[in-house]
C-alpha positions in Angstrom: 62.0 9.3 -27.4 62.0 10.2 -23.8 59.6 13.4 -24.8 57.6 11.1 -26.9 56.8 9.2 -23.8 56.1 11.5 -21.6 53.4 13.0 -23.8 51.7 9.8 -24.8 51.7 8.6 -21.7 49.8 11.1 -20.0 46.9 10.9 -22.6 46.9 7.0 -22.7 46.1 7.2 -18.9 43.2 9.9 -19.7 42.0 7.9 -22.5 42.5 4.9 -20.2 40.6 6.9 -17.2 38.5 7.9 -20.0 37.0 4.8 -20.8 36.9 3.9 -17.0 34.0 6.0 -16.0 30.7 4.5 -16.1 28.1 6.5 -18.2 25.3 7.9 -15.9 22.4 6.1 -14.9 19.9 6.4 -17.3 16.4 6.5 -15.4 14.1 3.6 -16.0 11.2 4.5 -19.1 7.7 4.8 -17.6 5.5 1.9 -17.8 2.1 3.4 -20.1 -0.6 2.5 -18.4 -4.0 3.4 -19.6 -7.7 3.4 -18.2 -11.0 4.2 -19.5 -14.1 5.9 -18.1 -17.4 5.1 -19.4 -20.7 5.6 -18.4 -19.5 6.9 -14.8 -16.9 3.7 -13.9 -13.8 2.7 -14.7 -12.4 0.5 -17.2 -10.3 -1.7 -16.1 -11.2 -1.5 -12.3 -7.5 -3.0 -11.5 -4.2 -1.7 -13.1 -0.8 -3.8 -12.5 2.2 -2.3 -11.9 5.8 -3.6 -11.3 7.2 -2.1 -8.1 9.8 0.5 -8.2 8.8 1.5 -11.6 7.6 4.8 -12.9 4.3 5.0 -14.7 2.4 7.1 -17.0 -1.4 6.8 -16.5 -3.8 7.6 -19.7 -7.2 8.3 -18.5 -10.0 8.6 -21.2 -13.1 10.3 -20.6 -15.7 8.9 -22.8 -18.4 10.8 -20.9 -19.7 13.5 -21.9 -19.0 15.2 -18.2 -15.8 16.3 -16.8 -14.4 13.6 -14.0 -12.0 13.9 -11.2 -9.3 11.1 -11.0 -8.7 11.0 -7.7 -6.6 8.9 -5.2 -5.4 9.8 -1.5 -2.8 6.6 -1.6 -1.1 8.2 -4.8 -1.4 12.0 -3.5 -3.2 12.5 -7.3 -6.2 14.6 -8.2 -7.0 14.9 -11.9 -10.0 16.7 -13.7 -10.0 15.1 -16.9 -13.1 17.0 -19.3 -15.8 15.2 -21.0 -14.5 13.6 -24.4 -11.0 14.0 -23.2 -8.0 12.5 -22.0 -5.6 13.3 -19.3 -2.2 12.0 -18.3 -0.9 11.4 -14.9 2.9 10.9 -13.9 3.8 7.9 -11.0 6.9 7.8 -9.4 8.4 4.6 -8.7 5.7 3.3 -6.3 6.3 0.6 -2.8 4.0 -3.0 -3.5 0.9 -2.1 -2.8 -2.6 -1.6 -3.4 -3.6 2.2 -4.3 -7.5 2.6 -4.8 -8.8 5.9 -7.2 -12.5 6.9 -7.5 -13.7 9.6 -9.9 -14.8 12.2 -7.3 -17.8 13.6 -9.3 -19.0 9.7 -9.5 -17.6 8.2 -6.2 -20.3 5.7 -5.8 -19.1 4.0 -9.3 -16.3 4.9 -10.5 -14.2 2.8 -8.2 -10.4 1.6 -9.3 -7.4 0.4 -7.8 -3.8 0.1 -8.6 -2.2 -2.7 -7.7 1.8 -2.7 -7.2 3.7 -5.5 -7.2 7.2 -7.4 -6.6 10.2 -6.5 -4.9 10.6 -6.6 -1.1 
């Protein structure tokens, strides 16, 4: 019996140990945002986005001229070609405001992203 104990014990505490440890972090599903460019501006001109959350921005080009989705605040640059789409990966992002123009169309194609919550 003694032997019996000794090795059911020893996997009880494993299993016990086993079940103890937490399963890993699994990190947050981006948000899918998406904006449209027509006629040389953007579609919506203001994007929300929870802070602290990653994103993945959908831009379609309904022109029939490349564009450059660009932003300084989000350290992005983007040529997205004409009848096309791109796709552009956001970390977790600070609250905020983060303004993007389309380079080739700076004058109107004007867009900010707004972050908000948290502290």
């Amino acid at each position: 019996m003694r032997l019996l104990r000794s090795l059911l014990l020893p996997t009880g505490l494993v299993m016990t140990l086993g079940r103890a440890v937490p399963a890993p972090a699994q990190a947050a599903d981006p948000v899918q945002l998406s904006i449209t460019l027509r006629e040389h501006r953007f579609e919506p001109t203001e994007l929300r986005l929870p802070a602290r959350t990653p994103a993945m921005l959908t831009i379609h080009n309904e022109d029939a001229g490349a564009e450059e989705f660009e932003s300084k605040a989000l350290r992005v640059e983007k040529v997205i070609p004409g009848r096309g789409q791109g796709v552009v990966r956001l970390p977790p992002l600070a609250p905020g405001r983060y303004p993007f123009v389309g380079e080739y169309h700076e004058s109107t194609a004007k867009g900010v992203l707004i972050v908000e919550g948290g502290p």
